[in-house]
ChimeraX commands (.cxc) that place a marker at each C-alpha (Angstrom):
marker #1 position -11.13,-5.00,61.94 radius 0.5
marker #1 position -9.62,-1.53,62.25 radius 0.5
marker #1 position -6.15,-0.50,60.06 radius 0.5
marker #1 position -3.67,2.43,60.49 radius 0.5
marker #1 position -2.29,3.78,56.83 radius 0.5
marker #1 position 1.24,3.69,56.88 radius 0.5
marker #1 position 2.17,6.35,54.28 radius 0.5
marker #1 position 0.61,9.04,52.57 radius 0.5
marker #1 position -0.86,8.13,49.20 radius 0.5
marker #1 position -3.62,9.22,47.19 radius 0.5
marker #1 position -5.97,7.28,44.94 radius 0.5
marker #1 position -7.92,8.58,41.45 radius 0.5
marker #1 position -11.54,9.64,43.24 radius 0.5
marker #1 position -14.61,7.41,41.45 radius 0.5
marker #1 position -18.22,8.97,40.93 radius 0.5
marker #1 position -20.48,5.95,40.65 radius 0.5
marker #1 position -17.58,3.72,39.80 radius 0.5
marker #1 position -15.84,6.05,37.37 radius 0.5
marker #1 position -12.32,7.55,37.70 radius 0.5
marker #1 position -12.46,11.38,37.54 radius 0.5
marker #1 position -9.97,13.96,37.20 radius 0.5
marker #1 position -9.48,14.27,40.78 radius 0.5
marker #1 position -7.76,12.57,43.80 radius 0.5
marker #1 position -7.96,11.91,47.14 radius 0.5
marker #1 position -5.62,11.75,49.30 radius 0.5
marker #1 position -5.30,8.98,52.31 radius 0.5
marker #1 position -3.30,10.39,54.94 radius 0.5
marker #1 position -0.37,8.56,57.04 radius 0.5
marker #1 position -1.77,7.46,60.34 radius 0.5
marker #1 position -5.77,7.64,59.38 radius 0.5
marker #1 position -7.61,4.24,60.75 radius 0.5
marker #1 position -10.04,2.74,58.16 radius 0.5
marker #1 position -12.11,-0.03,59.43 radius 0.5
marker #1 position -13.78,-3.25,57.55 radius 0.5
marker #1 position -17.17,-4.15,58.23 radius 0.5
marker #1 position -16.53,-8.17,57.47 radius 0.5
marker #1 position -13.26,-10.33,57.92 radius 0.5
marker #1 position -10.94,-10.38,55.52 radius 0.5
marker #1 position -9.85,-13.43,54.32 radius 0.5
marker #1 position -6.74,-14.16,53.04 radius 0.5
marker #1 position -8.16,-15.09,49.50 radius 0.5
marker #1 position -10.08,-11.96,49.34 radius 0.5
marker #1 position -8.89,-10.45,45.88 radius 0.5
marker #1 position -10.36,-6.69,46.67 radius 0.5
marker #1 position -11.50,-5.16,50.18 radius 0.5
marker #1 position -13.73,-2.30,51.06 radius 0.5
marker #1 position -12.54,0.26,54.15 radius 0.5
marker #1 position -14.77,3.15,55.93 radius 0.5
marker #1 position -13.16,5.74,57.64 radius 0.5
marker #1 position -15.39,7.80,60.33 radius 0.5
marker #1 position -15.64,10.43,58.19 radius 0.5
marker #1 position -18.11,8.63,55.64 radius 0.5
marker #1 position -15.36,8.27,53.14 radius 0.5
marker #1 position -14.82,4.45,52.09 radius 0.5
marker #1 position -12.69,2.70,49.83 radius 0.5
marker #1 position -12.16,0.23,47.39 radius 0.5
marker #1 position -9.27,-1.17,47.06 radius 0.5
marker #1 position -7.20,-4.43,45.79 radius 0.5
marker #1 position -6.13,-6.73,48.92 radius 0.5
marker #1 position -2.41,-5.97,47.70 radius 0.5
marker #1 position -2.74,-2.07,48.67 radius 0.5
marker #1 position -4.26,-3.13,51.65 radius 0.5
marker #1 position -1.49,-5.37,52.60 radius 0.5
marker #1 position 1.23,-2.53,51.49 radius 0.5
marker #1 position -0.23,0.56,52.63 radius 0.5
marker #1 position -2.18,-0.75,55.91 radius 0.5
marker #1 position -1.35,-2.49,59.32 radius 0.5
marker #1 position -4.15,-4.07,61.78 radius 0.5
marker #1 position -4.90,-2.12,64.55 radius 0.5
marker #1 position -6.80,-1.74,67.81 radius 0.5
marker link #1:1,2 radius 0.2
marker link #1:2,3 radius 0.2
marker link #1:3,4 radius 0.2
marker link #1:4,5 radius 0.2
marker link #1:5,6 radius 0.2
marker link #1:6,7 radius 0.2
marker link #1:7,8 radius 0.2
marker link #1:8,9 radius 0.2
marker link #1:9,10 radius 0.2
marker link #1:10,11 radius 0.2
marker link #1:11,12 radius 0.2
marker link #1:12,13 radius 0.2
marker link #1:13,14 radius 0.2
marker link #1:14,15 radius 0.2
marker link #1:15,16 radius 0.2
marker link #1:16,17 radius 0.2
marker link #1:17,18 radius 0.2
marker link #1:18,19 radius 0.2
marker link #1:19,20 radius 0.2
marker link #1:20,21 radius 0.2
marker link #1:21,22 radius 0.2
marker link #1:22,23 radius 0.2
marker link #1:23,24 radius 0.2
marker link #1:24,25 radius 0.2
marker link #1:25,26 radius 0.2
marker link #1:26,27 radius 0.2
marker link #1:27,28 radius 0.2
marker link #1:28,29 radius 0.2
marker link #1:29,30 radius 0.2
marker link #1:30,31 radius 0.2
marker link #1:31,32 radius 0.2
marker link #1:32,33 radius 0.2
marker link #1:33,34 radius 0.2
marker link #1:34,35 radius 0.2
marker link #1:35,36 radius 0.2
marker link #1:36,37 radius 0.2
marker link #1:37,38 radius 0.2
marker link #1:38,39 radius 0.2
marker link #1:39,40 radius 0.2
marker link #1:40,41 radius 0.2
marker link #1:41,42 radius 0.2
marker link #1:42,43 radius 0.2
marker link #1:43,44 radius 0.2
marker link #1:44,45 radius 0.2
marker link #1:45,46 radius 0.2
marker link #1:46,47 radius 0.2
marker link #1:47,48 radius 0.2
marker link #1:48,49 radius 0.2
marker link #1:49,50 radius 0.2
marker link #1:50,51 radius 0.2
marker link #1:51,52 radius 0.2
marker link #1:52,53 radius 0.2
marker link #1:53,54 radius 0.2
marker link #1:54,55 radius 0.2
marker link #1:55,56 radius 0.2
marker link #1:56,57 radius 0.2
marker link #1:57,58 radius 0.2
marker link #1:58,59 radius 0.2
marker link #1:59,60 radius 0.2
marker link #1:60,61 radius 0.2
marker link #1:61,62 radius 0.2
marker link #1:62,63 radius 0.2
marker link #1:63,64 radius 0.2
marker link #1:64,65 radius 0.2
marker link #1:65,66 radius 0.2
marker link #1:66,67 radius 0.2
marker link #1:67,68 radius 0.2
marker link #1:68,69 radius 0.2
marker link #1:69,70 radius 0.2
view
């Protein structure tokens, strides 16, 4: 499944699952894609972008910040 951001917003940036000082920023309009379904029960989600970058995030960002695509 592919899915369009819908606003700017920017996250805390992990290294090897811990928050540093810096952020990154996930830019209105970028498609992400998920590599497996996700299921409405599904309590966090992971998204890969084509540049390499992935995320982590709880299915309620997902659901604000994100729209399915094509």
């Amino acid at each position: 499944m592919k899915y369009k951001c819908l606003e700017t917003f920017s996250l805390p940036e992990c290294d090897d699952g811990v928050e540093t000082e810096r952020e990154v920023d996930i830019l209105k309009g970028s498609i992400w894609e998920s590599e497996e379904d996700i299921e409405d029960n599904d309590t966090e989600v992971e998204l890969t972008h084509e540049s390499g970058a992935w995320l982590d995030i709880s299915r309620e960002l997902l659901d604000l910040m994100f729209e399915e695509t094509v």
